[in-house]
C-alpha positions in Angstrom: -26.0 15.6 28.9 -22.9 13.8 27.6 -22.6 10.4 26.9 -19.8 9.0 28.6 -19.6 5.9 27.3 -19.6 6.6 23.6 -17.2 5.2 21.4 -16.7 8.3 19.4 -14.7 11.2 20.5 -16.9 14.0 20.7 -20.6 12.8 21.6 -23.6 14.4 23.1 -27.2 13.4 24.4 -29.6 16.5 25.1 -33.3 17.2 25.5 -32.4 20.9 24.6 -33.3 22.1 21.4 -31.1 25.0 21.3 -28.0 23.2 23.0 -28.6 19.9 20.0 -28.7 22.5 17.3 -25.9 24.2 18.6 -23.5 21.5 19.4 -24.7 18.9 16.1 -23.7 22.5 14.2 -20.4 22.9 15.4 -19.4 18.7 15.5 -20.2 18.6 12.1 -18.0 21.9 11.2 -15.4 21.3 12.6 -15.3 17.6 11.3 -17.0 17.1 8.0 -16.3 20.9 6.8 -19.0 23.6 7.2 -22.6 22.4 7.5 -25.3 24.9 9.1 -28.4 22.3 10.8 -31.5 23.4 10.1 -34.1 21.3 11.9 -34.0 18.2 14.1 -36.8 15.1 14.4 -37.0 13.7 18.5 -37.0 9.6 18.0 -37.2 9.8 21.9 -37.0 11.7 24.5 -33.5 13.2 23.7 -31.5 13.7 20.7 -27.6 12.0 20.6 -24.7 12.5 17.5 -21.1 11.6 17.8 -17.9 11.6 15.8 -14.5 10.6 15.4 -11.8 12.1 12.9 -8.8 10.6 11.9 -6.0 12.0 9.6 -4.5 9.8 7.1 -1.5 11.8 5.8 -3.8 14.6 3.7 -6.7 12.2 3.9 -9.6 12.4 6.6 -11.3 9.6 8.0 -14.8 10.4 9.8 -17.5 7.9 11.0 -20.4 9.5 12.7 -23.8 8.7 14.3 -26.5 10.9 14.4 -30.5 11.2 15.0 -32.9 12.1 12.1 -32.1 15.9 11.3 -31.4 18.2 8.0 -28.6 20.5 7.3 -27.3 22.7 4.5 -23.8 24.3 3.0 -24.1 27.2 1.3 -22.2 30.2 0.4 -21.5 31.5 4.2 -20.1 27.9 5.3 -18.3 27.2 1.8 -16.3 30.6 2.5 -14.8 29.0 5.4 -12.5 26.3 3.4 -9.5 26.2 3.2 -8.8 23.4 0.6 -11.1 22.1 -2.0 -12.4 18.6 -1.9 -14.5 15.5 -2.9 -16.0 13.3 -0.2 -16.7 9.9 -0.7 -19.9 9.4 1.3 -20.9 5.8 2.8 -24.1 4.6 4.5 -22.9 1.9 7.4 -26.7 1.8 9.2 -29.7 4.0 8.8 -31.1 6.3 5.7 -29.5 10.1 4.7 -31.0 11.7 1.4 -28.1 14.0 -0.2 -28.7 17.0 -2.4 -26.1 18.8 -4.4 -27.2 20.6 -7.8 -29.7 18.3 -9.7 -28.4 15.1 -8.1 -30.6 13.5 -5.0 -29.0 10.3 -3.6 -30.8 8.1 -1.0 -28.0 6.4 0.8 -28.7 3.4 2.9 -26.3 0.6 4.2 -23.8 -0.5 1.1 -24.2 2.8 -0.7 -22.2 5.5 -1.6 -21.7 8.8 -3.2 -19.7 11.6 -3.7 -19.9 15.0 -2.8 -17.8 18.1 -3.6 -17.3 20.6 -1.4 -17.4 23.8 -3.5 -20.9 22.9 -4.5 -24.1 24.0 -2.1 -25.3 20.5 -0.8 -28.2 19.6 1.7 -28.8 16.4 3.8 -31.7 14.3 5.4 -31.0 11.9 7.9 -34.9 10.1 7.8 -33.7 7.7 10.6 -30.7 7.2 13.3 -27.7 6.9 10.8 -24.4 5.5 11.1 -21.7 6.7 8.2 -18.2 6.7 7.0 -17.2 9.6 5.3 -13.4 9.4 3.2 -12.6 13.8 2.9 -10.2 13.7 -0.2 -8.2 16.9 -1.5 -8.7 17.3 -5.1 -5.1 18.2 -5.4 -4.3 14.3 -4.3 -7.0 12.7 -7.0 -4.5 15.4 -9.5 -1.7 13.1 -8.3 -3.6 10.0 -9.9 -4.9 11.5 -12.5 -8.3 11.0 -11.5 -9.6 14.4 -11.0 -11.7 14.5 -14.4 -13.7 11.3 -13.4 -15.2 12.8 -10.1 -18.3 15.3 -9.9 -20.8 15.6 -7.6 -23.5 13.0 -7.6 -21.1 10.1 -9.2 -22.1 6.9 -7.2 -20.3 4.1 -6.7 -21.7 0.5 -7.5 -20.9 -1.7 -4.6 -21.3 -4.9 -6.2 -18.4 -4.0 -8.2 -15.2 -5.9 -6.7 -13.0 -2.8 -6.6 -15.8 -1.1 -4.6 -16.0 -3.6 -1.7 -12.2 -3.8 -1.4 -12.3 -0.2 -0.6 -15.2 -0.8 1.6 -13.5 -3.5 3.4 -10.0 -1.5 3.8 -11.7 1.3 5.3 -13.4 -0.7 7.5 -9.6 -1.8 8.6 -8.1 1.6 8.4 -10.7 2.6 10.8 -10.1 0.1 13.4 -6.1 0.1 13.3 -5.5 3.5 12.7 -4.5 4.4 16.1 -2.2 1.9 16.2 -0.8 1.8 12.8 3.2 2.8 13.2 3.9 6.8 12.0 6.3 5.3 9.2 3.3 3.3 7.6 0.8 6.1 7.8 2.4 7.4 3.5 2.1 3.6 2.5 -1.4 3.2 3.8 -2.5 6.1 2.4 -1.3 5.5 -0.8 -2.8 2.3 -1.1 -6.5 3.5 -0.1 -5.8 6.5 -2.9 -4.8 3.7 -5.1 -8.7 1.7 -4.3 -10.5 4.9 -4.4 -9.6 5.1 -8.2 -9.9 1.8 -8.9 -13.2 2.2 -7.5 -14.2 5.2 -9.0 -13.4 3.7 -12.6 -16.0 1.7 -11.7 -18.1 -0.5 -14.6 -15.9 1.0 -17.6 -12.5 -0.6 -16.6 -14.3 -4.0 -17.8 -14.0 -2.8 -21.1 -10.5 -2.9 -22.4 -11.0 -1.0 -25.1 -13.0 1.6 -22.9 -11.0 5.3 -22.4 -11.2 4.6 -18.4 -9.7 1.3 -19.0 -6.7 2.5 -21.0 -6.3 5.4 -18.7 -6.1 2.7 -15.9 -3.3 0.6 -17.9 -1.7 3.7 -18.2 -1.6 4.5 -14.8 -0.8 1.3 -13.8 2.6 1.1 -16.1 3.4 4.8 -14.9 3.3 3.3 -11.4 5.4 0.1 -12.0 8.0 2.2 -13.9 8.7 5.8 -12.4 12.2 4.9 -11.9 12.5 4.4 -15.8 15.2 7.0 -16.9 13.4 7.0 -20.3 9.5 7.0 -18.6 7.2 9.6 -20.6 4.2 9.8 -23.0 6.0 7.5 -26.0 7.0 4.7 -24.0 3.4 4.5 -22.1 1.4 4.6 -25.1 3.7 1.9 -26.7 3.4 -0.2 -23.8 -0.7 -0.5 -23.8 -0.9 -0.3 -27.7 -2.0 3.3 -28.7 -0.4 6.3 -31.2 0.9 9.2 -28.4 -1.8 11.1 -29.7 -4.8 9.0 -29.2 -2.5 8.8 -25.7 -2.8 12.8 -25.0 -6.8 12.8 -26.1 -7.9 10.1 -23.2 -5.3 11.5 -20.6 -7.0 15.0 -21.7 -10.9 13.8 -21.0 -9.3 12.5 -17.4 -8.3 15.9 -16.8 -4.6 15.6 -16.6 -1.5 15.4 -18.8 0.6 12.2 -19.2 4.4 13.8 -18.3 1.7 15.7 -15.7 0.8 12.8 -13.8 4.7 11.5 -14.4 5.9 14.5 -12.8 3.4 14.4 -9.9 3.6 10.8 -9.4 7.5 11.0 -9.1 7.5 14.1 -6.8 5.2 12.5 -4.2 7.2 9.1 -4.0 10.1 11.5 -3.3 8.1 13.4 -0.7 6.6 9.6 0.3 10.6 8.6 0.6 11.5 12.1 2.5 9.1 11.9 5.3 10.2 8.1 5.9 13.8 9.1 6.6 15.6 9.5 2.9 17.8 12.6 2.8 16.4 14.9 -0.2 19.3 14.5 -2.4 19.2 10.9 -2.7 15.1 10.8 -2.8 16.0 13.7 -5.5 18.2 11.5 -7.5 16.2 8.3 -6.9 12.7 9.6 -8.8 14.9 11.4 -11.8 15.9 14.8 -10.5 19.6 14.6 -11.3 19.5 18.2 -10.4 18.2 18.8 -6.5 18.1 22.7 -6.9 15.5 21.6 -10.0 14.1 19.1 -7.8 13.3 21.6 -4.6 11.2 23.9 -6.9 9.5 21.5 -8.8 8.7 20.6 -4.9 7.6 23.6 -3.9 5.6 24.9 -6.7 3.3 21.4 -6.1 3.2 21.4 -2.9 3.6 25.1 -1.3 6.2 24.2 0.7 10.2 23.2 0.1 11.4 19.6 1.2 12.7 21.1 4.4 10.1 23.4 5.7 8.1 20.3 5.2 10.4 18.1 7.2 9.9 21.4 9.9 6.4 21.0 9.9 6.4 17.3 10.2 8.7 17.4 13.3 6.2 20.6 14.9 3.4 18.3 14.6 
């Protein structure tokens, strides 16, 4: 039977076993990326799950409810992606165990964990669970320079300030999203991939000194100076107090290069500037592309696609 008055926006309540397998299956497939369920637990007489998906530029957004069941993602459900990513993994109500390699987290409300989607996983939800789940492209955390300090397994403290801000924001994303204006949708974005990373720097950033911290400084100068006609590795390592090449080492163990994240970080302000209205020669000339024939590769060999065809696509949609 559906439920009718569910806030989600695909729901179901049956007391069939072979329709709640079936239909908890293919919600969470097509919303969460492959999962195969493997067994469900009756807390009544019925079993009910819902969702609701929301895009956020590249991002996905995806609170669920569910009864107690378990599912798994192996190599038959992996072969189905068609993007790689981590997912940030929050407990709002309720209990979920999740597996993925060596790592077992017990998630309950104000917990969280990541989990990456190239990687078999396995879930148990031991009671009725409400969650929040944040689907982030790896390409985007290359974009911050934050790919190297993700893996499977890597919790996040949630007494940690910059843990409950992204908390609290998603909670607001969530509940204005459908009303947020189509201009504001890059900004707000940005910002929550901007708290993710502050979040995922986690206890380090306290230390100055610390490679995370530095890497954060970094990042944070990159940010406030992209415009900089002379922007690049000297000028950043000058500006928080290191040799270039004590620079390069820490940028290295992030997983990223510093004229890298320079390169990447200017390209999707222009892209950020070209969806909002700017032509592409002035958003070309704007983030240091004096040439736009320079700029429109570049463009296209980050993101697949050339500043018009995704202007194209933008307008299809």
């Amino acid at each position: 039977m559906i439920v009718s008055d569910s806030p989600y926006d695909w729901s179901f309540r049956t007391d069939s076993v072979d329709i709640a397998v079936e239909s908890w299956s293919r919600m969470l497939s097509d919303n969460h990326l492959s999962w195969s369920v493997d067994e469900l637990f009756w807390p009544t007489e019925s079993f009910e799950a819902g969702v609701r998906r929301r895009a956020l530029g590249d991002l996905t957004l995806v609170d669920c409810v569910c009864d107690p069941s378990t599912g798994s993602r192996g190599t038959r459900e992996m072969a189905t992606a068609d993007d790689e990513y981590f997912v940030l993994l929050m407990a709002l109500d309720g209990e979920e165990v999740v597996e993925q390699g060596a790592d077992s987290s017990l998630l309950t409300p104000g917990t969280a964990v990541f989990w990456d989607s190239t990687e078999p996983a396995s879930f148990r939800v031991n009671q009725r669970l409400t969650k929040r789940s944040l689907l982030v492209p790896k390409a985007a955390l290359a974009d911050y320079g934050a790919r190297g300090r993700l893996g499977s397994g890597k919790r996040l403290r949630v007494d940690q300030p910059a843990v409950r801000l992204l908390a609290s924001h998603l909670d607001i994303v969530a509940e204005t999203i459908d009303d947020m204006p189509l201009n504001s949708i890059a900004t707000v974005r940005n910002a929550t991939m901007e708290l993710l990373c502050a979040a995922v720097m986690g206890d380090a950033a306290h230390n100055a000194q610390s490679p995370e911290a530095m890497v954060m400084q970094a990042q944070r100068f990159i940010e406030e100076h992209l415009r900089h006609p002379r922007l690049g590795p000297a000028m950043v390592a000058d500006n928080i107090g290191v040799s270039v090449r004590t620079l390069h080492r820490i940028f290295s163990e992030s997983g990223s290069g510093v004229a890298e994240l320079i390169r990447i970080r200017r390209l999707a302000s222009a892209r950020d500037d070209i969806l909002a209205g700017t032509p592409v020669t002035t958003a070309a000339r704007r983030w240091r592309y004096a040439d736009a024939s320079h700029f429109t590769r570049s463009f296209k060999q980050h993101y697949g696609m050339t500043p018009t065809e995704l202007l194209a696509g933008e307008a299809a949609a």
